[in-house]
C-alpha positions in Angstrom: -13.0 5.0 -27.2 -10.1 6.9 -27.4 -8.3 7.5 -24.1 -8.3 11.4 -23.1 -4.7 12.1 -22.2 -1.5 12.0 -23.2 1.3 9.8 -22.1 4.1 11.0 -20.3 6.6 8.1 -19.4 8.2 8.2 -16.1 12.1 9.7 -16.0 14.2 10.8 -13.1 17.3 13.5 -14.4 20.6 11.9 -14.3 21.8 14.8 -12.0 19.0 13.1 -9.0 20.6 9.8 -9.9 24.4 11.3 -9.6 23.9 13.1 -6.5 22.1 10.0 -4.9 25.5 7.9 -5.9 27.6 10.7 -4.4 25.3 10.4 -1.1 25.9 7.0 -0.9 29.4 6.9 -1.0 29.6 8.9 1.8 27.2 6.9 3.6 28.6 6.5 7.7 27.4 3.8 9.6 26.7 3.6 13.0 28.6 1.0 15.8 26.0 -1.8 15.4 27.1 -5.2 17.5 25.1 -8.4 18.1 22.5 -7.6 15.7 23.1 -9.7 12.7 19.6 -11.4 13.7 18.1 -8.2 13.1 16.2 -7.7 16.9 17.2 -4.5 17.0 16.0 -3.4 13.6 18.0 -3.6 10.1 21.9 -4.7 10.5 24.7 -2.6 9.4 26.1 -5.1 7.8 23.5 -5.8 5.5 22.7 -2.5 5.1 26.2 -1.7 3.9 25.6 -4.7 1.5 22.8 -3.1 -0.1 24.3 0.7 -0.2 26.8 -1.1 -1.7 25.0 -2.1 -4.8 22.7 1.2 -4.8 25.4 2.8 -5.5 27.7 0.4 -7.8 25.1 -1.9 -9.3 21.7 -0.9 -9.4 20.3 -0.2 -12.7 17.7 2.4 -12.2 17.4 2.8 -16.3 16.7 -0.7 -16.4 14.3 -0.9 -13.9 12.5 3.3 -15.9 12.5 0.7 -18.7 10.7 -1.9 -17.2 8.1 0.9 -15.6 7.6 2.3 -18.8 6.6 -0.1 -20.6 3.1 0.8 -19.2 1.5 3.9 -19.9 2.4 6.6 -17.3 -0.1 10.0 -17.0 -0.1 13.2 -15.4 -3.5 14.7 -14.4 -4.6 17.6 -12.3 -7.7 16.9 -10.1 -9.1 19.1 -7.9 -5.8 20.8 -8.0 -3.9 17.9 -7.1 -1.3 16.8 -9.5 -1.4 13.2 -9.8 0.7 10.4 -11.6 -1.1 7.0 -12.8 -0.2 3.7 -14.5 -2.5 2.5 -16.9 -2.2 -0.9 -18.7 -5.5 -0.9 -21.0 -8.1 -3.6 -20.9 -8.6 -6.6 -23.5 -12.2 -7.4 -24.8 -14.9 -5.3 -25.8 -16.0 -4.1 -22.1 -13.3 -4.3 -19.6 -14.5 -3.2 -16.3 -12.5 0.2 -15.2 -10.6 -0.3 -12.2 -8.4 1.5 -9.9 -5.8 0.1 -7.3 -4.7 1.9 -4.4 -1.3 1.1 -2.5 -0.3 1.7 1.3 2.9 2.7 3.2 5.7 1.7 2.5 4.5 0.7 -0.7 4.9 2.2 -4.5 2.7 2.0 -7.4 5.0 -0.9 -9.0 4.0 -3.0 -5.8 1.1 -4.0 -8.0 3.2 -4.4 -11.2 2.9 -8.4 -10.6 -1.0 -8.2 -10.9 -1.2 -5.6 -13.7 -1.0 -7.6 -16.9 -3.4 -10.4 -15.8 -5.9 -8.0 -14.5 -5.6 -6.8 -18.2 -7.7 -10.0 -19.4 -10.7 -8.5 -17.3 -10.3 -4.7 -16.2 -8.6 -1.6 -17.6 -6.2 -1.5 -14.4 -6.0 2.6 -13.5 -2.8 2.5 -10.6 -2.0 6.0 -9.1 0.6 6.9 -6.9 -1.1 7.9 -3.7 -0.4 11.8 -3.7 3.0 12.8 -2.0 4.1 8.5 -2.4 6.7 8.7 -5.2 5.7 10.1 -9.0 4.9 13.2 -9.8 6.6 14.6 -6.6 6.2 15.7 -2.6 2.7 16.9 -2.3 2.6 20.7 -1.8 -0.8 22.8 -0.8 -2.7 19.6 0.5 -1.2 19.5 4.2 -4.3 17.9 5.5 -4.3 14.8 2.8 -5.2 11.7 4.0 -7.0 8.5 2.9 -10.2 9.9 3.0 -9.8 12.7 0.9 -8.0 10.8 -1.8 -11.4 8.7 -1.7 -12.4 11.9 -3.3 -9.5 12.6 -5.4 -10.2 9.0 -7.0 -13.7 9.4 -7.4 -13.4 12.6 -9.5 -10.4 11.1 -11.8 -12.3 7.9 -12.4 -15.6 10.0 -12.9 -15.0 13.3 -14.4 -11.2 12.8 -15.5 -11.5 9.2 -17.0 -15.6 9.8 -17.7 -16.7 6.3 -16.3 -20.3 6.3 -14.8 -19.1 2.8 -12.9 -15.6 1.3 -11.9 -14.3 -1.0 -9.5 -11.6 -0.6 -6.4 -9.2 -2.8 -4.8 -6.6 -1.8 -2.5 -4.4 -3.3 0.6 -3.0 -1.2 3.7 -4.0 2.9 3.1 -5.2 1.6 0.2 -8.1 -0.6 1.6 -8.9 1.9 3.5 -9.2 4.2 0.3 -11.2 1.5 -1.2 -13.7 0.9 1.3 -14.5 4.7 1.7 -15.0 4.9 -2.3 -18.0 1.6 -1.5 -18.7 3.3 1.8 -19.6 7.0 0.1 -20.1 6.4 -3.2 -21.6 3.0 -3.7 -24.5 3.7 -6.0 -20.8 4.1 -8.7 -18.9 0.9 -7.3 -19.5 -2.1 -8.9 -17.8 -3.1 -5.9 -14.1 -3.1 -4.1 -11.9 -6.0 -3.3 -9.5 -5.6 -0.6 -6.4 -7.0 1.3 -7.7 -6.0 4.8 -10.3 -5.7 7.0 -10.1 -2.3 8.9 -12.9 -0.4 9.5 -13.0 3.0 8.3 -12.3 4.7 12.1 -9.9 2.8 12.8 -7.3 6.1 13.1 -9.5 8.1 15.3 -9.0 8.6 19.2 -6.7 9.6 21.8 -4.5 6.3 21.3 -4.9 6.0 17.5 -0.9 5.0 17.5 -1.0 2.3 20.4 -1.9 -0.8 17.7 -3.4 -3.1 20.7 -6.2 -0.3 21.0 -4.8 -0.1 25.1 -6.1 -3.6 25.8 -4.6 -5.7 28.4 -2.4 -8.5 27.1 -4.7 -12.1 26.8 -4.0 -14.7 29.9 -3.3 -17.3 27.2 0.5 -18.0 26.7 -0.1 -18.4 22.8 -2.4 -15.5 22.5 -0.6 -13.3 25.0 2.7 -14.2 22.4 1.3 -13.6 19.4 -0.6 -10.1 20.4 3.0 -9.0 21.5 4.5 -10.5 18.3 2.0 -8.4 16.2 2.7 -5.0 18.2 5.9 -5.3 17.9 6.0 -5.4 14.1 3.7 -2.7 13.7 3.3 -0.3 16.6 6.9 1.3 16.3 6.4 2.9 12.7 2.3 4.1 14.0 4.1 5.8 16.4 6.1 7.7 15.2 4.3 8.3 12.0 1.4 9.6 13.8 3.7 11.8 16.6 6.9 12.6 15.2 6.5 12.0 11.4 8.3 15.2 10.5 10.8 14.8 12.7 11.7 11.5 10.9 11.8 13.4 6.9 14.9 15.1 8.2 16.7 12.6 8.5 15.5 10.1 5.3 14.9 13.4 3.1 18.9 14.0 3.4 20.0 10.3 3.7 19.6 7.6 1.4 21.0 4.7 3.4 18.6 6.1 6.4 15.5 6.1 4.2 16.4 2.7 2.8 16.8 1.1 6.2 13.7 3.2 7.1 11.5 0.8 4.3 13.8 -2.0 4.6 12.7 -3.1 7.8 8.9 -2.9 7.0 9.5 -4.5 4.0 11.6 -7.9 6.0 8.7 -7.7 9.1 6.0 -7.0 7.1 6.5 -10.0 4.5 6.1 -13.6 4.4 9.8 -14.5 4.1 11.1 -16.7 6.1 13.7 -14.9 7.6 15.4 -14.0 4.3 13.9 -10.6 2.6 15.0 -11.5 -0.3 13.1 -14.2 -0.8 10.3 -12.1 -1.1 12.4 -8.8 -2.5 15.2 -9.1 -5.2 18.4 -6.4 -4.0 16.8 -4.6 -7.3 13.2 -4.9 -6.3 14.0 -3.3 -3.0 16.4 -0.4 -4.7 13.7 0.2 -7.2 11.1 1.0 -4.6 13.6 2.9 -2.3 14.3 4.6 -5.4 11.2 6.0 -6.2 11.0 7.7 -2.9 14.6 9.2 -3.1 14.1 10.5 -6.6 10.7 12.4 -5.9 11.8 13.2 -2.0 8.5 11.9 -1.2 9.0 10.3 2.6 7.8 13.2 4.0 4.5 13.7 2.5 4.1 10.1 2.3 4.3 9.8 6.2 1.9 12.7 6.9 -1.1 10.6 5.9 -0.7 8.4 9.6 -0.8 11.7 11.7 -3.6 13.2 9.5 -6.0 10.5 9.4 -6.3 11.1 13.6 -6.0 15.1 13.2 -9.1 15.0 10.3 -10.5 12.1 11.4 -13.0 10.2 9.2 -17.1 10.5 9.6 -19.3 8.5 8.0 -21.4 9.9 4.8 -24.3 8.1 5.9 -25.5 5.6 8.5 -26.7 2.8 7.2 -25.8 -0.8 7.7 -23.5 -2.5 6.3 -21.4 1.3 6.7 -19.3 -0.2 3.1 -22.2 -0.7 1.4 -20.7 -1.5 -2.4 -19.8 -5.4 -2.8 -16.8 -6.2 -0.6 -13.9 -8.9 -1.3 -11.3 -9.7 1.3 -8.3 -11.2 0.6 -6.8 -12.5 3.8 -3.2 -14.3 4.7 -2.0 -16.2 7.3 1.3 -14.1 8.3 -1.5 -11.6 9.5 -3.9 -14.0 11.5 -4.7 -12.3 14.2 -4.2 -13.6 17.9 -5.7 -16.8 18.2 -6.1 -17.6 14.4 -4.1 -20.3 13.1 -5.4 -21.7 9.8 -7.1 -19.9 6.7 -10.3 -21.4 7.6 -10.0 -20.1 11.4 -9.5 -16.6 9.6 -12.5 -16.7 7.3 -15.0 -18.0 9.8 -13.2 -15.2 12.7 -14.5 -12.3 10.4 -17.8 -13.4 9.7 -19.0 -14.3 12.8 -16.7 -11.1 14.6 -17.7 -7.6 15.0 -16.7 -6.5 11.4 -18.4 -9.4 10.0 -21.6 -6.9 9.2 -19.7 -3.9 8.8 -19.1 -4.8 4.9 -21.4 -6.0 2.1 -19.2 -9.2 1.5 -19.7 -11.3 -1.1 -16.2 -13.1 -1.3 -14.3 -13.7 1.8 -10.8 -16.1 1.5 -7.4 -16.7 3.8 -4.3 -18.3 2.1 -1.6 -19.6 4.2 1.0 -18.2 1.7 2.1 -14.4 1.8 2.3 -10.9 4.2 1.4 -7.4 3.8 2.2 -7.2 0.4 -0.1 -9.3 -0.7 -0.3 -8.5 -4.4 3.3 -8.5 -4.9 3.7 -11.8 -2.5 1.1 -14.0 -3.6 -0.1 -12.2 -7.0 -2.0 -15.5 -8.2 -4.5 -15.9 -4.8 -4.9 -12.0 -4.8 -6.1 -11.8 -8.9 -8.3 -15.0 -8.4 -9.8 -13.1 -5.5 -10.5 -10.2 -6.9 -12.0 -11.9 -10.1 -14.4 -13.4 -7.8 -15.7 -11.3 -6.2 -16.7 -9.2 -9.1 -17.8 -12.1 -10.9 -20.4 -11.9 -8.1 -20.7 -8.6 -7.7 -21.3 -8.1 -11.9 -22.0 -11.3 -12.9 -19.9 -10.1 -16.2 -16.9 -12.1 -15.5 -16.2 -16.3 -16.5 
C-alpha cells in the first residue's frame, strides 16, 4: 500500500544555526565554587566545556543528516500540526506502531530502537506537540498527555487509515500510551511501556510534591532512598507545574541556560555512573538540546506538567483493569523504588502492589542495566520487551 503523504525532511535555516553561535559566544557564566561534584546542579565548568563545542564543534548538518535518513512528515490533525518519523516495516504485515517520548526527551531518543523495530512494526515516532519539530505549539494552550491520546488516535486511524496499531511509550509517553489502551482498547493490539504510572497520577492539590506528602519511612535505607528519589525528580515537577513560564524566559533567550536546563535531567535521570557521557556522547546531548533551540520549543514543551493538574484526566469508563488493552512494562533498576533492590524484587512489587490490577499485563520485566531513558540506554532489553509482549498480545510475532 502506498503511503499517503509526502516526505518532508527535517532542516533548520542556517540563519537559526548562526544566531545560536552568536548566542553562545556571548554566553556569561555565573560565580559557581565547590561544585565540580555537581550537588548543586550542573557545574560551570563543564558547562563552559560543552558551550564550548556547541558553538565550535558541533556538527548539526551531520547530525540533519543522520535524522534524515528516515522519513520525516508533516500532518495536520485536528488542527494540530504535527511532525513524525517513519521508518517502514519489513514483511508482508508489519504491525503499525507508534512511540511516544517524555520530557526532556526528543523524537531521536528512540533513534536506537527504530531500525530493529523495523523487522516487526512500521515504527510511526511523532514529536509530542510543542517538543521540538514542526515548532512551539500555538492555539492548543490546554495540551496535555491526554489529549494527544486523541491526537494519536485520529493520525494512526483516520490520517494513517489503520483499523489496529500498537503503542509504546516511556515518561509522558507512557502515560500517552496507556490512555490510548485505557480509551480506546477495542483499536490496541496492545501498549508496551517504560513505566508504571497510573493515569491520575497528576491530579490533586500536591500534584508537584513527588512523595505524594507522605511522611519519610523509619527505615534508614528506605528513608535514604525515598529522599534520594525526590531529590532527582521533585525540583523540575515543581517548577514545571508552578512556574513553567516563568522558566521559558530564561531558556527561550539562552542557549547555555536551556542546555544546563536538560543537562542535568539527562546526568540524574540516567544510568551513568557518575559520568553523562557514558550514557550521552557531547554530540548526542547538543543534538537534543538542539532540537529545542532551533524550534524554541521549551516553553510549550513544559506546559504539558502544569496542564495535566489544571485539565486533569477522567476515566472513559470504569471498568477493571482501568488500561484495558494488553500492557508490557519495561522496568530498570536505577528506578527501583524505595525498598526494591533487585529486578526480581521489582517485578514481584508491581504485581502483588496496588497497580498490579490496574493494567491488563501480559509481560512484566526489570533489568539492572539502564535509567529513564530506557530506549536510548538499554535499546536491546527495551526491543526484546516490547516484542514480547506483543508476541502475546498477537500471537503474530516469532
Amino acid at each position: 500500500m502506498t503511503f499517503p503523504l509526502e516526505p518532508t525532511p527535517i532542516h533548520v535555516p542556517d540563519e537559526v544555526l548562526d544566531d545560536l553561535r552568536a548566542r553562545l559566544a556571548l554566553t556569561r557564566s555565573p560565580l559557581d565554587e565547590g561544585n565540580e561534584d555537581w550537588s548543586y546542579g550542573v557545574p560551570a565548568s563543564y558547562l563552559r566545556e560543552l558551550v564550548g563545542y556547541w558553538r565550535d564543534g558541533f556538527d548539526w548538518r551531520k547530525a540533519e543528516a543522520a535524522i534524515n535518513a528516515y522519513e520525516h512528515y508533516r500532518v495536520s490533525v485536528s488542527g494540530v500540526p504535527i511532525h513524525f518519523l517513519r521508518k517502514p516495516g519489513r514483511g508482508e504485515h508489519p504491525i503499525p506502531l507508534i512511540l511516544s517520548h517524555g520530557w526532556p526527551w526528543t523524537f531521536w531518543h528512540w533513534s536506537k530502537v527504530i531500525d530493529p523495530l523495523a523487522d516487526d512494526f512500521e515504527v510511526i515516532v511523532p514529536s509530542l506537540p510543542g517538543f521540538g519539530f514542526p515548532g512551539p505549539l500555538t492555539g492548543f494552550p490546554d495540551v496535555n498527555f491526554w489529549k494527544v491520546a486523541d491526537l494519536w488516535h485520529t493520525l494512526m486511524t483516520e490520517t494513517l487509515g489503520h483499523e489496529r496499531y500498537a503503542a509504546g511509550g516511556c515518561d509522558i509517553g507512557g502515560l500517552i500510551s496507556s490512555q490510548l489502551g485505557h480509551k480506546y482498547a477495542d483499536s490496541l493490539y496492545g501498549v508496551h511501556i517504560g513505566s508504571g504510572l497510573p493515569l491520575d497520577f497528576f491530579t490533586g492539590d500536591r500534584a508537584w510534591d513527588f512523595a505524594r506528602n507522605r511522611p519519610l519511612p523509619d527505615d534508614p535505607s528506605t528513608r535514604a532512598r525515598t529522599i534520594e528519589l525526590d531529590h532527582r525528580w521533585a525540583p523540575h515537577l515543581a517548577v514545571h507545574m508552578l512556574d513553567g513560564a516563568t522558566l521559558a524566559h530564561g531558556l527561550s533567550d539562552s542557549p547555555a541556560g536551556l542546555l544546563a536546563w536538560l543537562l542535568e535531567r539527562w546526568n540524574s535521570w540516567s544510568d551513568n555512573g557518575g559520568d553523562v557521557e557514558s550514557v550521552f556522547t557531547k554530540d548526542d546531548l547538543l543534538t537534543h538540546a538542539t532540537i529545542y533551540w532551533a524550534t524554541n520549543s521549551i516553553g510549550t514543551s513544559l506546559r504539558y506538567y502544569a496542564n495535566a493538574n489544571r485539565y486533569p484526566w477522567t476515566p472513559a469508563h470504569d471498568r477493571t483493569p482501568v488500561v484495558q488493552a494488553p500492557v508490557g512494562i519495561t522496568f530498570v533498576g536505577y528506578e527501583n523504588p524505595p525498598g526494591v533492590h533487585t529486578a526480581a524484587e521489582r517485578v514481584e512489587a508491581f504485581k502483588t502492589g496496588p497497580l498490579g490490577g490496574y493494567f491488563n499485563h501480559v509481560n512484566v520485566n526489570a533489568h539492572e542495566h539502564g535509567g529513564h531513558f530506557i530506549p536510548w540506554e538499554n535499546p536491546d532489553a527495551w526491543v526484546g520487551d516490547l516484542r514480547r509482549t506483543f508476541q502475546r498480545a498477537t500471537g503474530k510475532l516469532k
